[in-house]
N, C-alpha and C positions, 0 to 999 in steps of 0.2 A: 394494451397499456402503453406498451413505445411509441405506439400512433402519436400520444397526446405529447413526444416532451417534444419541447422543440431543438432541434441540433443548427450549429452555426457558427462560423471561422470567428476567431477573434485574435487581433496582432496583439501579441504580451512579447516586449522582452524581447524582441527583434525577431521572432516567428510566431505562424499561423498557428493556432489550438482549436484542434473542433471541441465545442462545448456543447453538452444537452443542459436545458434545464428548463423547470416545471414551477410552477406555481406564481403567485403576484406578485411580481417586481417591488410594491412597494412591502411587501413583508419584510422581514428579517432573513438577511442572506446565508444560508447554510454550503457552504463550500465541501464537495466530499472527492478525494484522493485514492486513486487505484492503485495495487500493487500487481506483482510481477505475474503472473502471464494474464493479463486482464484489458479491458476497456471501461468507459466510463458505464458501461451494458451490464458491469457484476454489480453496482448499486441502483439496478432496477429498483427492485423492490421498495428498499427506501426511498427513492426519488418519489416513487409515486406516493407512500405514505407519509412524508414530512411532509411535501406538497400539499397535502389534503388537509393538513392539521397547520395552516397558516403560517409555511416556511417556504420564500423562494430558493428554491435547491438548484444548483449549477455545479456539476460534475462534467472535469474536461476527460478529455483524451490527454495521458500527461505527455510529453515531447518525447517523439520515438517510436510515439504507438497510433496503429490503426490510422487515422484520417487526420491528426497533426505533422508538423512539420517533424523530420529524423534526421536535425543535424549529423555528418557521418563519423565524427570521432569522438571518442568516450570522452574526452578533455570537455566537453560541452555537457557535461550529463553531471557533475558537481550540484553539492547542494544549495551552491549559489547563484546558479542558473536556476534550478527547480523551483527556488522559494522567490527567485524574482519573475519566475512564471506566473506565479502565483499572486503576487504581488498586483503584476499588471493585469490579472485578471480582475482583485480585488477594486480597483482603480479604474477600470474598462467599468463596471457597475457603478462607480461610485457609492463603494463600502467602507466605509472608515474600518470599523468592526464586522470580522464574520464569525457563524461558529464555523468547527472547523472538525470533519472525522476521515480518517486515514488507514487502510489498510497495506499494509506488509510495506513497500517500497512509500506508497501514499502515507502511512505512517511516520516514516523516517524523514519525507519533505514537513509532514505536520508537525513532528518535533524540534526540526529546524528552523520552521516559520515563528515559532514560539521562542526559540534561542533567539533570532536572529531580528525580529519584528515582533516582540510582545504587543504592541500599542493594535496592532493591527488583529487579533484572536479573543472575541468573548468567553469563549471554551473550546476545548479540545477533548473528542474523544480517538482512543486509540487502541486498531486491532491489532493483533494479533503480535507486534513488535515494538515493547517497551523501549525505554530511553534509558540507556546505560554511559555507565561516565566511561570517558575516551581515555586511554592507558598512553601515557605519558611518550612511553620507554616501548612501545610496541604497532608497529603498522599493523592494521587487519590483516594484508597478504600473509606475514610474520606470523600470524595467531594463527589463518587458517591454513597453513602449512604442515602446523600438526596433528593436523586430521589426516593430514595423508593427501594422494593425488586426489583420493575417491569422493572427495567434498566434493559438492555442486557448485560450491561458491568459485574455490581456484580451476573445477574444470571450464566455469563459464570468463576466467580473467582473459585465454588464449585466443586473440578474436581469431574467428572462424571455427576455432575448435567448434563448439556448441554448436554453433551454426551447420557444418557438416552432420552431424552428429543427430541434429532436428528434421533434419533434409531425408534422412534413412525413415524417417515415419511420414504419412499421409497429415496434414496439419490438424485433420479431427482429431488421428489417433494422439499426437501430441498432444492438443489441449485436454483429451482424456485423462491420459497420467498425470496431469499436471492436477487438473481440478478435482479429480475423483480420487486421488492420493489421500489412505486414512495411517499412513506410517509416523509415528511422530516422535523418529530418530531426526537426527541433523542430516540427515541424509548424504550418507555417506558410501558410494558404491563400492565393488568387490575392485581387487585391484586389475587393470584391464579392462576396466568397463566404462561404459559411459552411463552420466548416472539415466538418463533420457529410455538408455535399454532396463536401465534396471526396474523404475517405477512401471508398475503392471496398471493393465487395463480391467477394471472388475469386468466380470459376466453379464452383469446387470446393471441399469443407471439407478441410482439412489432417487426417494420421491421428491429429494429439492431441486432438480433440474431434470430437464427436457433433450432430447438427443437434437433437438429442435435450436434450444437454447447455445446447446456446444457449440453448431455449427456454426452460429452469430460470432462467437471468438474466432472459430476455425477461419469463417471467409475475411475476415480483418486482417490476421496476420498470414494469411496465403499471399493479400495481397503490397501487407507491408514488410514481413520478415521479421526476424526477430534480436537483430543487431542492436536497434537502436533500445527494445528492452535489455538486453545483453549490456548496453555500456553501463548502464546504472552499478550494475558489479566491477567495471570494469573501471570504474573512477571513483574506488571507496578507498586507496592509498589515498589519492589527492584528496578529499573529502577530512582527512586525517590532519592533513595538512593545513585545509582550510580553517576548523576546527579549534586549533590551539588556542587562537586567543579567548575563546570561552570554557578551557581549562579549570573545571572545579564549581561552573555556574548552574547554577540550579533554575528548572520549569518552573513558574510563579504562575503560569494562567490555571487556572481551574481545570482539572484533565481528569477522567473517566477510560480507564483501561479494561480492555474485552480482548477474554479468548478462550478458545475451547480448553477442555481439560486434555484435548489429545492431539494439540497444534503441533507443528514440525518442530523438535529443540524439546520438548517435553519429557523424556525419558534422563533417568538420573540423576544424581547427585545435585549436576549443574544445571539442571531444566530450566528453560522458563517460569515457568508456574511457581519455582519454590520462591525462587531470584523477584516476582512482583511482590510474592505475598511476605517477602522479607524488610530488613529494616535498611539495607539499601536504597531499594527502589522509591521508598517513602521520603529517605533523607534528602535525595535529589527533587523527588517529585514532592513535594511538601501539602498540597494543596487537592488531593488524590482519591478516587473512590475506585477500586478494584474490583470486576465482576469478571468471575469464572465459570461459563458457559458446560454444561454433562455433557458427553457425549458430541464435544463440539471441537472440529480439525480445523485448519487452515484459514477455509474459505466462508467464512463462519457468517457473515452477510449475508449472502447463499443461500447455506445451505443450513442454519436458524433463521430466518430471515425475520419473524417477527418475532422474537426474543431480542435481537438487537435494534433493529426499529424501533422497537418501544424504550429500551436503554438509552436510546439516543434521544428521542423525544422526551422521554422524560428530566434527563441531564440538561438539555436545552433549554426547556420550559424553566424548568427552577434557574438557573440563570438567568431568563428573559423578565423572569417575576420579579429579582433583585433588581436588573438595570433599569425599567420602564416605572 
């Protein structure tokens, strides 16, 4: 299936983005957005199936990862570089309009591409990380402070921290706990630990991936590292910053949210899950269809692959029916 997409540099934004994509250029451009420990390789699946079903699909490499360019300081990893990657991708095609679906970190560029450039988003769908309004009176760092050191998020702010930390496992065994993870606390480790020792490697691969497939993430960030995915956390005070002056602005494009019922953040009071299916999430997202995937964690493209495939095609389609 990889054989057929086709991959290849594209200058957006003052650096190089390796991009795959598949299907007839003169379709309708489906843009799709990786998160954190990932490549453009986790929306296999879809790429081949929106391709098949009359969508040209172009998923990059986002900046930092595997075969694009890794500016070296987190100052560069802001949501205004991401969406203006994004941008000159759009523009590299000559896309006025794309759709547009985003998982975990690819998420949070997809919600800002929306904040930030509506003109430019026919639709958005979004995994695993809804769009929450920004606390006025409170930095992230501030917030996730009181989780304690054991969050993932503040152990990943200390550069090198994580990085050392990574370096202690073999990069398969890493991307293991990473993608085979079915915990869906905020993940938060014991104190003294790094959260990287804490996540376990199951005994067995699950039937949605290939010990084959791992090793495709594993030889990418063997040979890129994982700093440049690392600053995306590491430049979400400034991100905060950037942010203000859309203060209290609400998502107007058409957006479809997906995620498992046992994604990372799910457990209590404050989960996920309750926070989309609330009247929050709707106030802000106005324009909203929210689907909650059984039995479905993090990596939920993956490892449902055709439950969201189809989610997506289908959302797509009923919008392409409306504008043509």
């Amino acid at each position: 299936m990889t054989s057929e997409v086709r991959e290849k540099k594209i200058k957006t934004n003052g650096i190089w983005l390796n991009v795959a994509d598949k299907g007839d250029e003169g379709e309708p451009l489906v843009l799709l957005l990786h998160g954190f420990p990932e490549t453009w390789f986790s929306w296999r699946h879809q790429i081949d199936f929106l391709s098949s079903h009359g969508y040209h699909v172009v998923a990059p490499d986002l900046r930092g990862y595997a075969d694009s360019d890794s500016p070296p300081t987190h100052e560069s990893y802001t949501v205004s570089h991401l969406v203006a990657d994004v941008i000159g991708l759009l523009d590299h095609y000559g896309t006025a309009q794309a759709f547009v679906a985003g998982h975990d970190w690819g998420a949070i560029i997809g919600w800002s591409l929306c904040l930030f450039r509506p003109d430019r988003v026919k639709g958005f769908v979004s995994l695993s990380v809804p769009y929450s309004p920004r606390d006025p009176n409170l930095k992230p760092s501030d917030l996730f402070k009181s989780f304690g050191d054991g969050l993932y998020i503040t152990q990943f702010q200390e550069p090198g921290r994580a990085e050392a930390a990574f370096a202690k496992h073999d990069c398969l065994t890493v991307m293991k706990k990473f993608l085979l993870t079915t915990r869906s606390d905020f993940w938060v480790a014991p104190p003294n630990t790094e959260i990287i020792d804490d996540l376990e490697v199951p005994s067995t691969l699950p039937d949605w991936i290939t010990e084959e497939e791992i090793q495709v993430y594993a030889d990418k960030f063997q040979k890129s590292g994982f700093t440049g995915p690392l600053n995306y956390y590491r430049a979400m005070d400034l991100n905060w910053e950037i942010l203000a002056p859309w203060q209290g602005y609400k998502i107007v494009i058409p957006t479809k949210f997906i995620a498992g019922d046992k994604d990372i953040g799910n457990e209590g009071a404050n989960g996920t899950i309750k926070y989309v299916k609330g009247e929050m999430f709707k106030s802000i997202v106005p324009n909203l269809e929210v689907v909650v995937i059984e039995d479905g964690h993090h990596f939920i493209q993956q490892e449902k692959s055709e439950r969201v495939s189809q989610e997506i095609l289908s959302f797509f389609n009923k919008l392409r029916n409306i504008t043509e």
